[in-house]
C-alpha positions in Angstrom: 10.2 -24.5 18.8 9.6 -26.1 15.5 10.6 -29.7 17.0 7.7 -29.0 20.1 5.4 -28.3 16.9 6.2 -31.2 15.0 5.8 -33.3 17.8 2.3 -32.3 18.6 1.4 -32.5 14.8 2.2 -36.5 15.4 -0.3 -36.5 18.0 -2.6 -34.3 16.4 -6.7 -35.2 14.7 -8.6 -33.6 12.4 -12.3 -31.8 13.5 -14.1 -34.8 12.8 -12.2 -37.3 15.1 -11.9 -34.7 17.4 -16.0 -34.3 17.5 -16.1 -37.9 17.5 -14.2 -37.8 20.8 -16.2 -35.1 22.4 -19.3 -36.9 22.0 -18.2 -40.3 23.4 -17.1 -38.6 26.6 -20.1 -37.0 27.0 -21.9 -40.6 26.6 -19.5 -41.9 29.3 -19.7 -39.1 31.6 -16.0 -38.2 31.6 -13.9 -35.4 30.3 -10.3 -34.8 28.6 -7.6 -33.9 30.8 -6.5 -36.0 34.2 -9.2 -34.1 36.3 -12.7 -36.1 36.2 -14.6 -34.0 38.3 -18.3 -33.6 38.2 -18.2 -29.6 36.7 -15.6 -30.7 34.1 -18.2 -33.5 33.1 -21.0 -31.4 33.2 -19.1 -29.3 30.9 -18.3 -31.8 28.6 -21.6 -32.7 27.7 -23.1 -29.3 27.5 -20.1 -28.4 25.1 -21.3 -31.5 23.0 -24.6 -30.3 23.0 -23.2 -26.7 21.9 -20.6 -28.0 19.4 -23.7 -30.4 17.7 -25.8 -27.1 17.2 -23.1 -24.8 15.5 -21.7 -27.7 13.0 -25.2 -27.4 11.8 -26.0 -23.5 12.3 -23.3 -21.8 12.0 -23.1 -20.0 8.2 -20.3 -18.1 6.3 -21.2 -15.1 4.5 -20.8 -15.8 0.8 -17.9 -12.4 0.6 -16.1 -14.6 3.5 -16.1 -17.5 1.2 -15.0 -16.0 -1.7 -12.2 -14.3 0.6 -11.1 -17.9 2.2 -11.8 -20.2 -1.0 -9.1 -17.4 -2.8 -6.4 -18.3 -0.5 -3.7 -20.0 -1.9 -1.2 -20.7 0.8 -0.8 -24.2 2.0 -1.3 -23.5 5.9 -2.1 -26.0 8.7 -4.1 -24.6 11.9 -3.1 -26.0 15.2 -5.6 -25.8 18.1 -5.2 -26.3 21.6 -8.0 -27.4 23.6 -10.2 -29.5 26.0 -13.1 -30.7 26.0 -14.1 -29.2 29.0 -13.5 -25.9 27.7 -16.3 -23.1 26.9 -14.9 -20.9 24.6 -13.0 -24.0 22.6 -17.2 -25.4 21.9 -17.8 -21.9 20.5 -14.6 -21.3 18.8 -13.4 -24.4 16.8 -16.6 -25.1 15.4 -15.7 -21.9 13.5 -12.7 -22.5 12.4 -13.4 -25.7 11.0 -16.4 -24.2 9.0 -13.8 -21.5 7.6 -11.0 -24.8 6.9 -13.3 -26.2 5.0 -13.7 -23.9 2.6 -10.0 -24.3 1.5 -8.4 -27.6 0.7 -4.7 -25.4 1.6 -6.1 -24.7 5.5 -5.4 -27.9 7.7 -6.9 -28.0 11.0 -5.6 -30.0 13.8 -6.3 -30.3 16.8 -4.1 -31.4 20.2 -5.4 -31.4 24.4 -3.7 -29.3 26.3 -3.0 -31.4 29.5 -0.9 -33.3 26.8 1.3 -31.0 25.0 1.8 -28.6 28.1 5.5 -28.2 26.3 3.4 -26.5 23.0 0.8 -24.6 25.7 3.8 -23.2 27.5 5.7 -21.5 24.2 2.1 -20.0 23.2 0.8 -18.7 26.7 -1.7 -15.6 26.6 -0.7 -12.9 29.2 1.0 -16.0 30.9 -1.7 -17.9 31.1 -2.7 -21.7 29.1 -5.7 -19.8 27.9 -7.4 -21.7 25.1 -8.6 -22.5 22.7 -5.3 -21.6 21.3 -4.6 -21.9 17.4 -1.5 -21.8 16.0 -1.4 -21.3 12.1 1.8 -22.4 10.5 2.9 -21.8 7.2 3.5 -25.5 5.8 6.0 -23.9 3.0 8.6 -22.6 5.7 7.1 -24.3 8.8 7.4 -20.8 10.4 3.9 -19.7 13.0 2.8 -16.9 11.0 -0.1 -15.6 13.5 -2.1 -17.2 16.6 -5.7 -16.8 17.6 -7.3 -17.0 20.5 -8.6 -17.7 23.7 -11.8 -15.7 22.1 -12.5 -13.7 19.4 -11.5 -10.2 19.0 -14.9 -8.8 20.3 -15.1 -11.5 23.3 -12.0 -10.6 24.1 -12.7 -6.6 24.5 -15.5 -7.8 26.3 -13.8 -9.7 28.7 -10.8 -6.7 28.9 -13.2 -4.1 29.7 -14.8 -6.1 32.3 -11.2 -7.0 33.9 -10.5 -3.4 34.2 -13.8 -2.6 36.1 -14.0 -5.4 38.4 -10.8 -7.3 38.1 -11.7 -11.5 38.0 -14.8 -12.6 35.9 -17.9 -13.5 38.0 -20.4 -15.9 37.1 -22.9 -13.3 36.0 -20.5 -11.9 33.2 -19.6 -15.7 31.7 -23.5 -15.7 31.2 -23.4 -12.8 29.7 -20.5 -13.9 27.5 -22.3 -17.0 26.7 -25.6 -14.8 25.3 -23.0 -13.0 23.5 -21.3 -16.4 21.9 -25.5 -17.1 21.1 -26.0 -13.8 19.5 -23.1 -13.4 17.3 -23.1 -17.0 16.0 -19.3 -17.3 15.1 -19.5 -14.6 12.8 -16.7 -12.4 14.5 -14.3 -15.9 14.5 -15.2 -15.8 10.7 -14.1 -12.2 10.1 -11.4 -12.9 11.9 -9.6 -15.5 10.7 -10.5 -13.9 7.0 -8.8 -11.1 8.2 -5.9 -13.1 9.2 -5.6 -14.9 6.0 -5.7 -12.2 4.0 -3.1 -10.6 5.7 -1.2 -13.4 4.7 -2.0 -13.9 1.1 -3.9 -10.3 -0.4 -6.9 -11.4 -2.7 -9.7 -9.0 -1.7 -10.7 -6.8 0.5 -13.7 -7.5 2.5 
């Protein structure tokens, strides 16, 4: 395990490069990953379009910084994803507001299609879900916690549906997506506070 993780880290860029990448595919009307089809294009540039507007919107709660500018583990965050991918273009811009609150919170990020070897040791109920983060204690180099596909209250979302009506339709993404819009990344925030400080007990929130 920790030999699959260090050779994804070599691979690995920060949230700027990473954004950087994003919006040059959407430019030249192509996508991450060996499928170029029309939909994974399209999706590409609407996540660019969705990415742009929370690196500018998106605020943390000034208890939440506190919280994460207190943490005093040295911790790198390693996130799966594509640029084609929904959730990831609601997620990682997130997380990346929360890293940089903290010098000691590294975020990296890999493509899926790429490091299937890393997507296959960190599968959600068997599946390459993502956007997948891995957070990894840089002291022992042990995983400490994951997070993802969603959010905690996506993700109940999403279970309860499942149980009614088995596969998601078309109407309920919407409806997740108007959710995403609502709650503007402030359920990623409390999460991954509450992760942190599960790790390293400052406050309580």
């Amino acid at each position: 395990m920790d030999s699959i993780i260090a050779k994804s880290l070599q691979k690995a860029i920060n949230y700027n490069a990473y954004r950087e990448l994003i919006k040059n595919l959407a430019l030249n009307e192509v996508t991450t990953g060996l499928e170029q089809s029309d939909a994974l294009i399209n999706y590409t540039k609407l996540n660019e379009r969705r990415m742009k507007r929370w690196d500018k919107t998106i605020k943390v709660s000034q208890n939440h910084k506190e919280a994460v500018a207190a943490f005093s583990r040295s911790v790198t965050f390693l996130a799966i994803t594509e640029s084609w991918c929904g959730d990831a273009a609601h997620v990682l811009p997130a997380i990346n507001k929360v890293a940089e609150l903290n010098d000691n919170i590294d975020l990296k990020l890999v493509l899926r299609d790429e490091n299937l070897e890393l997507m296959d040791a960190f599968l959600t109920n068997g599946g390459r879900s993502i956007p997948k983060v891995i957070m990894i204690d840089n002291e022992t180099g042990e995983v400490f916690d994951t997070y993802g596909p969603r959010p905690t209250e996506a993700t109940n979302l999403v279970n309860e549906f499942k149980s009614k009506h088995g596969n998601l339709t078309p109407e309920f993404k919407e409806v997740l997506q108007h959710w995403y819009n609502k709650n503007k990344g402030q359920n990623i925030i409390e999460d991954i506070t509450e992760i942190l400080n599960k790790l390293s007990p400052v406050t309580s929130l």
